[in-house]
C-alpha positions in Angstrom: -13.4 21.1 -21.0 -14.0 19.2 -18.0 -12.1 21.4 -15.0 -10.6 17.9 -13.1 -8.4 17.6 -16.6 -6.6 21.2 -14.9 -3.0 19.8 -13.9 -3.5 21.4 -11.0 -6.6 18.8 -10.2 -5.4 16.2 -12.0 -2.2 15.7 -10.2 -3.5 15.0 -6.6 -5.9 12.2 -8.7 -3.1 10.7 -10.3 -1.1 10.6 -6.9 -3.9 9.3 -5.0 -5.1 6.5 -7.9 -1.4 5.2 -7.9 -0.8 5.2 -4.0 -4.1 3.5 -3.4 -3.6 1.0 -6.3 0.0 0.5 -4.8 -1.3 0.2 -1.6 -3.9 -2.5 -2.6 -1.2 -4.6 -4.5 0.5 -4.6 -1.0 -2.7 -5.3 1.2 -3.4 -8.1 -1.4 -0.3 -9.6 -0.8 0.2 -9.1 3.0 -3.4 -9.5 4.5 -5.1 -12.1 1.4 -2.1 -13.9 1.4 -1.6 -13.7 -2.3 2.1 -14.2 -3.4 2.8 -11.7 -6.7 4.7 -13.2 -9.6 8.0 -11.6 -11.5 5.4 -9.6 -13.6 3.2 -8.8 -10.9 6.3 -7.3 -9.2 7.7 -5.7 -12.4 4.0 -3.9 -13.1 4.7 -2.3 -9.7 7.4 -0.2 -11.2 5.6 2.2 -12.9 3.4 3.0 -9.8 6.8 3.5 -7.9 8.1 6.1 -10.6 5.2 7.7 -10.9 4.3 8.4 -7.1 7.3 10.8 -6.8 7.0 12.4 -9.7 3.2 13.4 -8.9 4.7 14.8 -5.9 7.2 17.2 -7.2 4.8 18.2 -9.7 2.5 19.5 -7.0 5.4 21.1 -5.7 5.8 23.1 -9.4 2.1 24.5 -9.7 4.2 27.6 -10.9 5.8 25.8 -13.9 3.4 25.3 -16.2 6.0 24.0 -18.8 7.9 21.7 -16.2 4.2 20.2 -15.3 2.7 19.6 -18.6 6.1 18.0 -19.4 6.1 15.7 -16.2 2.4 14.7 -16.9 3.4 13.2 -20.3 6.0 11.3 -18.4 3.7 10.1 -16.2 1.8 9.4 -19.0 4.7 7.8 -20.8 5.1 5.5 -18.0 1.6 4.0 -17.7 1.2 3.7 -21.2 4.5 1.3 -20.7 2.8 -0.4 -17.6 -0.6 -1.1 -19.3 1.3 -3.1 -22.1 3.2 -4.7 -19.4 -0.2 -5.7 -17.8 -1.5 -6.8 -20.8 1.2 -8.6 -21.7 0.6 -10.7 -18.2 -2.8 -11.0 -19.3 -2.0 -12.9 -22.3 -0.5 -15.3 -20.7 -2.5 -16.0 -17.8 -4.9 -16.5 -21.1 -3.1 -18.5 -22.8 -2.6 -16.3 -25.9 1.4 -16.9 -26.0 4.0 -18.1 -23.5 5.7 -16.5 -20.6 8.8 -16.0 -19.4 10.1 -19.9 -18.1 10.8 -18.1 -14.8 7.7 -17.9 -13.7 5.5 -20.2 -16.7 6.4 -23.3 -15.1 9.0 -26.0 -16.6 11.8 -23.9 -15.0 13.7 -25.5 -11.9 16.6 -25.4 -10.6 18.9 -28.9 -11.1 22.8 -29.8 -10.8 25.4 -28.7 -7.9 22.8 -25.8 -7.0 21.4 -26.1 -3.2 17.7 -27.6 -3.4 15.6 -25.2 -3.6 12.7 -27.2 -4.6 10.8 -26.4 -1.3 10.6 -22.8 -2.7 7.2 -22.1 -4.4 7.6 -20.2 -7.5 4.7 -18.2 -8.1 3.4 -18.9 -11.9 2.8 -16.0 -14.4 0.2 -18.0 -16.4 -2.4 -18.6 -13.1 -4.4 -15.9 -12.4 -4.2 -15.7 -8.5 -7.8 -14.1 -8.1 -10.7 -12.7 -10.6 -12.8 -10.4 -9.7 -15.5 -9.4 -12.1 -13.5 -11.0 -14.6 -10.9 -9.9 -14.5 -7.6 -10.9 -13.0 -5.2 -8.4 -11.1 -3.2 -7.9 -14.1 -6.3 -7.0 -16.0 -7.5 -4.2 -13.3 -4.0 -3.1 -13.6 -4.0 -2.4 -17.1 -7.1 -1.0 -16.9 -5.8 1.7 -14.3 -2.9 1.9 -16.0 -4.7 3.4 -18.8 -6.4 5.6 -16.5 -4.2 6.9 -15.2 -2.3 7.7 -18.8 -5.3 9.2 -19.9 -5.7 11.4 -16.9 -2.8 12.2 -17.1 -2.0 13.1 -21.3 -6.1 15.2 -20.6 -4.3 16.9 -18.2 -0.8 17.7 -19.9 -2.7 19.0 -22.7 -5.1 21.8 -21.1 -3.7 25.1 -20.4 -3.6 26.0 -16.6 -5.7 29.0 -17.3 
């Protein structure tokens, strides 16, 4: 087998993948100026799980059984954020309908203060393609990266 599939290798990959993919979601936001949706937000979840978990696992090197065990929750967990992400994909395709919170037709009407000033960032607009692909689609894509990486690396043996 390939030796980066060792935990012990592929654990500093998976915590470096999901803190620069993290990181970029941020930068994208803060320096290009690009507001993230409700899904955009919510496929940021798995990242934050996953970050602190890589990091006790290097911690456990020792624990072969603990390790393996938190690599396929790591796995677990981007499995669950790639379907997420391709769930946001469909609808920025038009494949089926989004949540009204962020698909457009939802406002706000009544005794509520106006809030129509507030931009709501839509779910079905793709912000910004690259290659292609929209942001939800590279995430997916790492997502399943990342669960791969990680469920190769869960099942080799450390020795």
């Amino acid at each position: 087998m390939i030796p980066v599939l060792k935990p012990r290798h592929a654990i500093p990959g998976i915590l470096l993948v999901a803190s620069v993919t993290i990181a970029a979601a941020w930068a994208f936001q803060v320096m290009g100026g690009y507001a993230p949706c409700p899904l955009c937000l919510q496929q940021r979840w798995p990242y934050y799980a996953i970050i602190p978990i890589a990091i006790i696992l290097l911690w456990m090197s020792g624990r072969e059984r603990l390790v393996r065990a938190g690599l396929l929750l790591i796995a677990l967990i981007m499995f669950a954020g790639a379907v997420l992400a391709v769930y946001h994909v469909g609808i920025e395709w038009q494949w089926w309908q989004g949540p009204q919170a962020c698909s457009g037709g939802a406002g706000l009407t009544g005794t509520l203060p106006d809030l129509s000033n507030l931009s709501v960032v839509r779910c079905d607009e793709a912000a910004l393609r690259i290659l292609g692909l929209s942001l939800a689609g590279w995430n997916a894509l790492t997502s399943l990266l990342i669960a791969g990486l990680a469920l190769a690396a869960a099942r080799r043996r450390s020795a």
